[in-house]
N, C-alpha and C positions, 0 to 999 in steps of 0.2 A: 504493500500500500504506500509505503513512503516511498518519495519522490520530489524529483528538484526538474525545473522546466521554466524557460523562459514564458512569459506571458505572451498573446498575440491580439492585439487590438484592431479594432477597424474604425477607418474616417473616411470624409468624404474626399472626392478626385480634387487633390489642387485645381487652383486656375490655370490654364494653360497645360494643363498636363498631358504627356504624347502617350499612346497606344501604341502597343508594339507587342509581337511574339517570340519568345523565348524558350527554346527546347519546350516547344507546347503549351507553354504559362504564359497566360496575357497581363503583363505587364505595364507597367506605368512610368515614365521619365518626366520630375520635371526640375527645376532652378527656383532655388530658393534666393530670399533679398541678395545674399550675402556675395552670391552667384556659384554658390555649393551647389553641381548636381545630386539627387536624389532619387531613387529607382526603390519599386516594392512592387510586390505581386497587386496581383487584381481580381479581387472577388464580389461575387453577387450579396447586398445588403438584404433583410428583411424585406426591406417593399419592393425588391429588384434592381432596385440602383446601384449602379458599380461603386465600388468602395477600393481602397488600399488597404491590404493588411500590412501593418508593422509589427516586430517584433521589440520587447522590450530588453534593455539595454542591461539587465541584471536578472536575477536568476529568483524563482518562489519555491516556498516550501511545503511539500506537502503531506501529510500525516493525519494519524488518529491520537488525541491527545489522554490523556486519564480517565477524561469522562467517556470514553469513546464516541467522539466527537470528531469529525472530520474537518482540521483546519487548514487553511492555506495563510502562509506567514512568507512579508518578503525579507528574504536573506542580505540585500543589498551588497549582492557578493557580484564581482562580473564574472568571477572565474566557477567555472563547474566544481573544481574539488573545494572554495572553498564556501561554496553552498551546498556542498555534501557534507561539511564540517560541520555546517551548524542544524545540519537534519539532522546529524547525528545524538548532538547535544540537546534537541526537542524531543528524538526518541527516547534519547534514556530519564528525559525529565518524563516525561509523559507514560515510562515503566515504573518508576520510581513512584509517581501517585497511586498508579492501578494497583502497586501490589501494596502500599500504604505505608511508606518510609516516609515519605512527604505528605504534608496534608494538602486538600486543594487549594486554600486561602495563601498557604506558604508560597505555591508554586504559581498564583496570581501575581502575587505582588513582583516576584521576578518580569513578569511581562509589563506588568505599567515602569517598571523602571530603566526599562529599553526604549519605553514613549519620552515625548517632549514632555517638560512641566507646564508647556502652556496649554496641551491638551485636559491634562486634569486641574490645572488652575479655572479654564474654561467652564469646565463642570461644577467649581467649586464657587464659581461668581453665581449660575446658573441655580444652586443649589439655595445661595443666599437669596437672590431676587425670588425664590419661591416663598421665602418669609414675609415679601410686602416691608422689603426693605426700600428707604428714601433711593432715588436716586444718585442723591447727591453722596451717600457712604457709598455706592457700589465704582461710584467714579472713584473716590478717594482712593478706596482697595485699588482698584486697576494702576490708580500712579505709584501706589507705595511699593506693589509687588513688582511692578513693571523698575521701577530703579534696582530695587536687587535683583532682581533677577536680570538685569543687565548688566552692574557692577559688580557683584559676586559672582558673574559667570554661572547660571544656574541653564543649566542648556535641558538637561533631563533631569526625570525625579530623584535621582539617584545622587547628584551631585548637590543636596541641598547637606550640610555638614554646618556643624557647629563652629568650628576653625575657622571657615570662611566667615560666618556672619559676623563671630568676635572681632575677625582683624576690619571689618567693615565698619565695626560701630566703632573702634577704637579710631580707627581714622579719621569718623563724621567729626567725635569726640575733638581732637585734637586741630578741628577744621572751624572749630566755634559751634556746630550744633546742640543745640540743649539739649539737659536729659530726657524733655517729652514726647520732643522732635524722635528722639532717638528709638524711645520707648513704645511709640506709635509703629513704626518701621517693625522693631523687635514683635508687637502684636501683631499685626499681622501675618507675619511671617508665621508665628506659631500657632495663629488660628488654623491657618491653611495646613498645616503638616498634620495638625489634630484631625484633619477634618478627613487628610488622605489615609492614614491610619484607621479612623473607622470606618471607611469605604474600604478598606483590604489593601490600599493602594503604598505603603508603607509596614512593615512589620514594626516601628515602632516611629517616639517621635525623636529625630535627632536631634532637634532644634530646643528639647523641654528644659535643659539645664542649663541656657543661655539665659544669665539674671540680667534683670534688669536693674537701668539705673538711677540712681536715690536725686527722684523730683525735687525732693525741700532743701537740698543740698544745694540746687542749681539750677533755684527760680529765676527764669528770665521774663516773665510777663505777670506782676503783681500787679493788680486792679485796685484801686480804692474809688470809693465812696463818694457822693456829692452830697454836700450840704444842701438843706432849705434855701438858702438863701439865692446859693452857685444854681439849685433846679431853677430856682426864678427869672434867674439872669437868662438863662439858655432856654426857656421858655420865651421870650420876652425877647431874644437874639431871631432865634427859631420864627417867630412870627414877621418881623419886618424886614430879616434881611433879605429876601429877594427882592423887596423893593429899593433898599435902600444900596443895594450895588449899582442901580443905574443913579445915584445921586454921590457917588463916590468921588474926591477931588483926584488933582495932577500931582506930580511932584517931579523933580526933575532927577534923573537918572545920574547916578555919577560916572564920570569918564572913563572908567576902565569896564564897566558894564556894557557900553555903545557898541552894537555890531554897525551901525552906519547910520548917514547924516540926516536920518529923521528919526533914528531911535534913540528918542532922548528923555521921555518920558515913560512913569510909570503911575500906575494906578497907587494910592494911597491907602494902605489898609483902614479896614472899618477897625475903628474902638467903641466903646460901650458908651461913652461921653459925648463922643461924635453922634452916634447912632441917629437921634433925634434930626438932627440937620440934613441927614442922608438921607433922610425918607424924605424928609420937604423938598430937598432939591430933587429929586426922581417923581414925586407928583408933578413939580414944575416942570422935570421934563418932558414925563409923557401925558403932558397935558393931553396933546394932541390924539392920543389913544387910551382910553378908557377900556379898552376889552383887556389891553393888557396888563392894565394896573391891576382890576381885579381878579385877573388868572395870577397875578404875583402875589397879592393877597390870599386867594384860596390857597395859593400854593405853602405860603408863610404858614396860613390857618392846619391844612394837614400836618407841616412837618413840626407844629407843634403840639397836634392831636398825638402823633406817633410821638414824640417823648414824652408825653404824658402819659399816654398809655404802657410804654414802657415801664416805667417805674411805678406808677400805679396796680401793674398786675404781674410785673416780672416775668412779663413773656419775653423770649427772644424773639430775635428778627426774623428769622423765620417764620416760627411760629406768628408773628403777627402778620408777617405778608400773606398766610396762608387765610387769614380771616375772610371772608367773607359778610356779607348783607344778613344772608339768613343766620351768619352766626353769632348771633347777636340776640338774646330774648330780653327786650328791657318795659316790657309792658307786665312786669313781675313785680312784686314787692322788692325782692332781693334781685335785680339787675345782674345776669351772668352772660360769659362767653363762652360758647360750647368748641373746645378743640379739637379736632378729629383725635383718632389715636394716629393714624397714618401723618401725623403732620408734628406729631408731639416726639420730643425725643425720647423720649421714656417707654411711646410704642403705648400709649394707653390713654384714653377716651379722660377728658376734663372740662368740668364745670369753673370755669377759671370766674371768681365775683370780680363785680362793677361797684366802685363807689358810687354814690349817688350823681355828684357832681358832675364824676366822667362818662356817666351812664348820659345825663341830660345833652350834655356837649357830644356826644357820638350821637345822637337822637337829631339832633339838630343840624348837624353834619349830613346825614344822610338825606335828611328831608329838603336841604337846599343843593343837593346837586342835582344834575343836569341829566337824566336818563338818558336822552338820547345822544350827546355828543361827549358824554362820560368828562365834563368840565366840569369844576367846582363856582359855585356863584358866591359873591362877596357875602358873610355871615351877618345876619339879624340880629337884634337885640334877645335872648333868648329868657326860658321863664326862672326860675328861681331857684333853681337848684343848684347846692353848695357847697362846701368844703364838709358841711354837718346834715347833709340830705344822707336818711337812710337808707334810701331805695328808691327806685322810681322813679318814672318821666316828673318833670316839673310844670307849673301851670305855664301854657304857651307856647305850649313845645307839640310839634305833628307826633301825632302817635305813630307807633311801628306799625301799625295795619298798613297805611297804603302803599308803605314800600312792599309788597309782597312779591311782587312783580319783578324787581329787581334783587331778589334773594342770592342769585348766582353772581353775582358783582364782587371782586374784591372789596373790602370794605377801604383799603389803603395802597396807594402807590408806594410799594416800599423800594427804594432800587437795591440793586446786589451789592453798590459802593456806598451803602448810608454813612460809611466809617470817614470818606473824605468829607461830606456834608459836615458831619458832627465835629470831622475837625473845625474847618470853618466858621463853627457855629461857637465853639467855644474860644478860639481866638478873638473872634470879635465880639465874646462877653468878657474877656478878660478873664478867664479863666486857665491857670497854667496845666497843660497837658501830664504833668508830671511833678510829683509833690516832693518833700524835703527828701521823703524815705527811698524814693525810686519808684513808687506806684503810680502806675499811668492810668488816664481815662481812655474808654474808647465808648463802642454802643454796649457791649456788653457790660460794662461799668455800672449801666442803667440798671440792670437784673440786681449786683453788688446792693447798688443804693436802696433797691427796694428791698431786701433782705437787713442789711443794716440800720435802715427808718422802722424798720419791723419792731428788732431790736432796742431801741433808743426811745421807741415808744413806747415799750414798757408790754409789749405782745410775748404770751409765752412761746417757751423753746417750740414745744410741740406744734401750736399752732401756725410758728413760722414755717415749722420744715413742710405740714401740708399747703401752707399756701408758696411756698418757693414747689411747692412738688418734687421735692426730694426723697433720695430712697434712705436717709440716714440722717440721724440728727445732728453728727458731727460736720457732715459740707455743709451744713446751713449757720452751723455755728462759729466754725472754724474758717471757712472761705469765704461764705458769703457774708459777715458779718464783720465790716470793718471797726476794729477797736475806737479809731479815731472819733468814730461818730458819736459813740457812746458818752453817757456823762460816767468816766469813772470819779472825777474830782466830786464832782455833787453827791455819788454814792460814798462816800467817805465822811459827811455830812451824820448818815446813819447808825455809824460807830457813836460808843458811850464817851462820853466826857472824862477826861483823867487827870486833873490837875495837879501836879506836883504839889503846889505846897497848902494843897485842900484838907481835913483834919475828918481822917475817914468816919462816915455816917456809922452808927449804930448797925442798919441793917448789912452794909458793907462789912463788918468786922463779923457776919458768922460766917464760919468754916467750919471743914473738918482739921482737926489735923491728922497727920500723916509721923505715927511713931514720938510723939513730944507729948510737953504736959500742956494743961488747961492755954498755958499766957500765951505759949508758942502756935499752939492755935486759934487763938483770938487775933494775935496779929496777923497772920497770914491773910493775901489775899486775890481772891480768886476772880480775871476775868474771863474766862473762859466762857461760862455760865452765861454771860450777861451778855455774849454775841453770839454762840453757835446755839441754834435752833434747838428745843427740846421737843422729844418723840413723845411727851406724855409716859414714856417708862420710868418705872425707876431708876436716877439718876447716882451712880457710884463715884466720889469727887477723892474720898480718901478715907483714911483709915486712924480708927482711934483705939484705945486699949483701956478707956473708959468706958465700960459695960454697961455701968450704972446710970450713965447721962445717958446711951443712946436708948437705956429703958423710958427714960423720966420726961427725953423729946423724941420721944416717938411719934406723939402725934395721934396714937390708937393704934402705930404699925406694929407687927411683931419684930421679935429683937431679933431671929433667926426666921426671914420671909423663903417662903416657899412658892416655887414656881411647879406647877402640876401638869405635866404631859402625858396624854395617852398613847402607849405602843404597844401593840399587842395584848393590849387587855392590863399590861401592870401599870401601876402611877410611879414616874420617877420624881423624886424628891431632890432637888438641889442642896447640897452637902452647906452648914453653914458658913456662912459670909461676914467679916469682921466689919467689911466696907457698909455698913449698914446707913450712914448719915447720908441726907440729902438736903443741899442747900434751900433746895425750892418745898421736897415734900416734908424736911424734918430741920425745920428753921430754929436757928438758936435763939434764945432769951435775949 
């Protein structure tokens, strides 16, 4: 049954191609671009049409393999004996199974590892988008695998090794790449090998002992926090400066900047002081066009809705460019944004709340745009709704019923580059992009800020980390919560008073003591007590060898208390305890 044999194909007659007979075989000649002649027999096609047979230029294999399975495998050998070499070596793998030396799973993975890795990579992109993965991650995968596996030379499955990736990441390393940069490359890589492992397509993972490396060690992108104040400003930027770039002054260029004899000026940045003046002068300008001013004003108007909303709900950019019309329920007491899961990073459906205020202003937003030419029209005076609104539209405001029609709308032009906008935006509020410590702002800053207003407001851990939609209360705590914001100075406020040369109270001087007599524990004194929380349990502060007092202040407690647990049916008794005083429950005279 085994056998080796060129393959015979058939195409159709070149153009031009000449007919001719040869010891009985009808033949075919013709010249290719190059002006290489070219000759092959001539045989009849399926529907009758003359065709060319070619023969191919290397040798296939042909066999019954373990399963007794009839396969044909190309050797990619030109020579005859040495694609009788590797029949050989498919024979004896394929005895080797049948009679059960090798298992079948064993003698798979030998064959994917003769394939390309970009065929099982293929499979394994294919496998992911079957999850109803973003787009935008199955892109990412293809660049990150698509670098190593061009830099590390990973040509087939076989060559993917540990050695190689190490000296890869050691180089990014020593090239300025951070550790996350790095550590993203490093996951990936190990997703994929996992993944060919439990397809059969690896016997194990090469890549699993390759650590990674230590983020906190060699943070290059810390985020901080806006202020009240800073939101205001870049609100307040946000809104007029696309009008106020056409009211922008001149300034004159300095000499060594001039590429030639009319570039001599430049535009003048906007500052926060200026601002006012810039807008007058750009109404003055386009006097003369009125459609435009207020396309720059809606335009202002959205890209202050989008930082608002930003920080008000701690959505990312994405996720808000994902919103939609109908995703919006604000004719509710409690005003929410419904997320898809397909759009959410987390991969899971949310009811993201609406303050009131932002809930009337998005209500308002939508009822003055323009359905049909999808423009924004300059904003009304709107109804009352406000920083202290619970819920709900305000009086004056179109209800959400008639948009109904427009449900499939984006709710917001968000662009892909909002990050140069925001730069922009914060220059010209006077706001520096990067603080004493190194922490920069960007848009995702916005998510930081709303996590850390969270905080400062006095919202608990728990309820932050569900409204940040986190899967841990430490990223909420730890990342997203910049210290800066917080009052720790004002919480120090809440500490006891301790005046040195105060003439301690009466109640201050009870204690226990611990091994002394009566005086030595009247002076002592203890603050512990008076700042860390008590559980309502019995409080153990210290130990006395006064038996007779801790009888006389007990208070009605016993002198030897007993704690009662049931196990198995017996009550354990707690062995006695000398520690029996309690400042709170067994207060001295």
């Amino acid at each position: 049954m085994a056998a080796v044999y060129k393959k015979t194909t058939t195409r159709r007659l070149p153009d031009g191609a000449e007919l001719f007979v040869r010891k009985g075989q009808q033949m075919a000649r013709w010249q290719l671009k190059n002006g290489t002649k070219r000759t092959a027999p001539v045989t009849i096609g399926k529907d009758g049409s003359q065709r060319i047979a070619t023969e191919a230029s290397t040798y296939t294999a042909k066999y019954r393999d373990g399963k007794g399975i009839v396969r044909e495998v190309a050797t990619v050998c030109r020579s005859k004996d040495g694609a009788q070499a590797v029949l050989k070596e498919l024979s004896d793998r394929a005895e080797r199974v049948h009679s059960g030396i090798v298992s079948q799973t064993d003698d798979a993975v030998r064959d994917w590892l003769r394939l390309p890795i970009s065929d099982s990579f293929e499979n394994y992109i294919a496998a992911v988008e079957s999850r109803d993965t973003s787009p935008v991650y199955v892109q990412n995968l293809r660049y990150l695998a698509g670098r190593l596996f061009d830099d590390c030379r990973w040509k087939l499955l076989c060559d993917l090794s540990a050695d190689s990736l190490n000296g890869w990441l050691a180089k990014r390393r020593t090239e300025g790449m951070g550790a996350r940069a790095r550590n993203q490359y490093l996951q990936v890589a190990k997703q994929f090998a996992g993944w060919c492992v439990v397809e059969n397509r690896l016997a194990a993972n090469p890549l699993d002992r390759v650590a990674k490396a230590d983020e906190q060690a060699d943070q290059r992108r810390q985020r901080r926090a806006m202020t009240a104040s800073e939101l205001e400003r870049l609100l307040y930027v946000a809104r007029w400066r696309p009008l106020a770039e056409y009211g922008r002054t001149t300034e004159a260029k300095p000499e060594g900047e001039r590429k030639g004899k009319r570039d001599t000026w430049n535009l003048a940045p906007l500052t926060f002081n200026e601002l006012p003046q810039a807008i007058e002068r750009g109404r003055e300008r386009l006097r003369g066009n009125p459609e435009l001013v207020a396309k720059l004003e809606a335009t202002g108007r959205e890209r202050q809705l989008i930082y608002k909303t930003l920080v008000l709900t701690g959505l990312r950019r994405g996720e808000l460019g994902s919103l939609t019309v109908g995703s919006l329920v604000l004719d509710v007491p409690t005003p929410f944004a419904i997320l898809e899961a397909k759009n959410a990073k987390n991969r899971e459906r949310s009811e993201v709340p609406l303050r009131g205020d932002l809930a009337n202003e998005l209500a308002q937003w939508i009822a003055n745009r323009n359905a049909t030419s999808r423009t924004v029209l300059p904003m009304t005076p709107g109804g009352k709704g406000g920083a202290n609104s619970k819920g709900g539209l305000g009086s004056g405001l179109v209800p959400f019923g008639p948009q109904e029609s427009h449900r499939g709308e984006k709710l917001f032009n968000v662009p892909p580059q909002l990050i140069k906008v925001f730069n922009a935006d914060i220059a010209a509020a006077g706001i520096a992009k990067a603080d004493d410590r190194g922490r920069t702002l960007d848009v995702h800053a916005l998510r930081h800020s709303f996590g850390s207003l969270l905080s400062a407001g006095g919202v608990a851990p728990r309820t932050a980390q569900a409204a940040m939609r986190h899967s841990t209360i430490d990223l909420t705590m730890n990342v997203y919560t910049d210290p800066r914001v917080l009052d720790v100075a004002g919480a120090l406020d809440s500490l006891p008073s301790l005046p040195l040369d105060a003439q301690p109270s009466g109640h201050q001087q009870r204690q226990i003591a611990t091994g002394t007599d009566h005086a030595t524990a009247r002076g002592q004194f203890l603050v512990a007590p008076l700042v860390a929380p008590n559980s309502g349990k019995l409080c153990k502060l210290g130990a006395t060898t006064d038996n007779q007092w801790g009888r006389t202040q007990s208070d009605g407690h016993e002198k030897t208390p007993r704690k009662q647990a049931v196990s198995r049916g017996f009550v354990k008794r707690r062995r006695p305890d000398s520690n029996r005083g309690c400042r709170i429950c067994n207060p001295m005279p």
